[in-house]
C-alpha positions as CSV (number, residue, x, y, z in Angstrom):
1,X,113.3,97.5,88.2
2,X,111.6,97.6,91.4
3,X,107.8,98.6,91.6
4,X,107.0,102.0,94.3
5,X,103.6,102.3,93.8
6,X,103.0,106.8,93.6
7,X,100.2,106.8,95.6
8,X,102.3,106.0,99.0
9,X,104.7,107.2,101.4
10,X,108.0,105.9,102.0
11,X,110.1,106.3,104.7
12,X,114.2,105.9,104.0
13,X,114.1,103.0,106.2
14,X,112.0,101.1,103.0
15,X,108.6,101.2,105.2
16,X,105.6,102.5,103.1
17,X,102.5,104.1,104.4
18,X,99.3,104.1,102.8
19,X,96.2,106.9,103.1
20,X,94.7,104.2,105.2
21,X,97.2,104.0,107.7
22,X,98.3,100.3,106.0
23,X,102.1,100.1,106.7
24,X,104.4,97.0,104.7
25,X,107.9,97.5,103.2
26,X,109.0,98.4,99.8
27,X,109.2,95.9,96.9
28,X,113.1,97.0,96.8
29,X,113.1,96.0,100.8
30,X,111.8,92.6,100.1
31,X,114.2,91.9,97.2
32,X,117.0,93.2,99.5
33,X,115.9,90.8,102.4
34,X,115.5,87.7,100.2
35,X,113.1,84.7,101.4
36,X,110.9,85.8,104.0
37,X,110.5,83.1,106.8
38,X,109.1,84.7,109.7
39,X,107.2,87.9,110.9
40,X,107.2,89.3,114.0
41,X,104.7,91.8,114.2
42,X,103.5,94.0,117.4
43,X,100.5,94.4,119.4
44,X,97.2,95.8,118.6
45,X,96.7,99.2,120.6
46,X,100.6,99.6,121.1
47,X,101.1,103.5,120.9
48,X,104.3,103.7,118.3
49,X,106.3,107.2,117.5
50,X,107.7,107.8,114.1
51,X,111.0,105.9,113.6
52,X,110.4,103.5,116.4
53,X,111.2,99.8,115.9
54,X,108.3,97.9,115.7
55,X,108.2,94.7,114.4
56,X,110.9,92.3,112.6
57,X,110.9,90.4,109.1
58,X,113.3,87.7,109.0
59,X,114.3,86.4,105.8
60,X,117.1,83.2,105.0
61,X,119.5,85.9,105.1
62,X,118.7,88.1,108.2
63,X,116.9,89.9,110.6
64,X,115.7,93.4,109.9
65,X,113.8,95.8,112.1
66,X,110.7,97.2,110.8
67,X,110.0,100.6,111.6
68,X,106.8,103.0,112.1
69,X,106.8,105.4,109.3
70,X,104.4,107.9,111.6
71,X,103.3,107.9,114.7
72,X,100.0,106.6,116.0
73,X,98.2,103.6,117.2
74,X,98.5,99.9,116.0
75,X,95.2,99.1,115.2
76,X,95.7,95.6,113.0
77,X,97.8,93.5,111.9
78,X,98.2,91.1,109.2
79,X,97.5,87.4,110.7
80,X,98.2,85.9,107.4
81,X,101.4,86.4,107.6
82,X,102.1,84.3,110.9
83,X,101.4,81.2,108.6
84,X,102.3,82.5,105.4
85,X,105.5,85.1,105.5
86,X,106.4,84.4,102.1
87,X,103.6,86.9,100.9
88,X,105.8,89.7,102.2
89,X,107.8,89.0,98.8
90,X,105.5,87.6,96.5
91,X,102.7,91.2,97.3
92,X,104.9,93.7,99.8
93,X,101.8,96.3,98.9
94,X,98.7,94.1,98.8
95,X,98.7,90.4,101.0
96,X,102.1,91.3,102.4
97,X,101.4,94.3,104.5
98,X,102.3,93.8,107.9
99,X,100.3,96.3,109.9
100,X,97.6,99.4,110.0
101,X,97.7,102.3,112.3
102,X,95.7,105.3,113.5
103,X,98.5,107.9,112.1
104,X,98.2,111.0,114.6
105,X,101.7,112.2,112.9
106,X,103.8,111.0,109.8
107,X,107.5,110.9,110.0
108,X,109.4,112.3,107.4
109,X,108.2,110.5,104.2
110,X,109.4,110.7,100.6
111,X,107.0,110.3,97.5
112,X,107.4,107.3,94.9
113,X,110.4,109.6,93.2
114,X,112.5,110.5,95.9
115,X,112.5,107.3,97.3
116,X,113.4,105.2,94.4
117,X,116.2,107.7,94.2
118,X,117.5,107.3,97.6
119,X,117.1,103.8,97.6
120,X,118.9,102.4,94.4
């Protein structure tokens, strides 16, 4: 069983969004992917819409596009993971997260329920 934390948004895609703006992917994403090996992840200030590619996690097994579960700003991102990608799989909602944003809209999110229901 996969953990989907309730107090996030998820977008189909297996991105979550936090109040804060934090953005990561699902445990379920991560498990999916396999062995994390490299994070691409995109530019502080980069204006992103809602469903717009924008960054990529590459794992043993493949490369998968990240997407912006809202629209907004990139205002951070997660520098850890440039020398440590693995912590995309061993904490996808704490040391993994790959980016914040300034959310000025969210896409079209599902709650912890609807997601794990979609998704498995």
């Amino acid at each position: 069983m996969t953990n989907t934390p309730t107090d996030l948004k998820y977008a189909a895609s297996h991105e979550w969004l936090a109040d804060d703006g934090t953005v990561g992917i699902s445990d379920y994403a991560q498990e999916q992917l396999g062995d994390v090996v490299y994070v691409e992840l995109p530019e502080v200030g980069r204006e992103v819409k809602a469903g717009e590619a924008v960054a990529v996690v590459e794992s043993v097994k493949t490369a998968s596009d990240i997407y912006a579960p809202a629209s907004g700003t990139i205002i951070a991102v997660n520098e850890e993971l440039s020398g440590n990608p693995e912590k995309v799989n061993e904490s996808p909602y704490k040391g993994g997260w790959l980016f914040q944003m300034e959310v000025t809209e969210e896409g079209d999110l599902l709650d912890a329920a609807a997601y794990e229901a979609q998704a498995h």
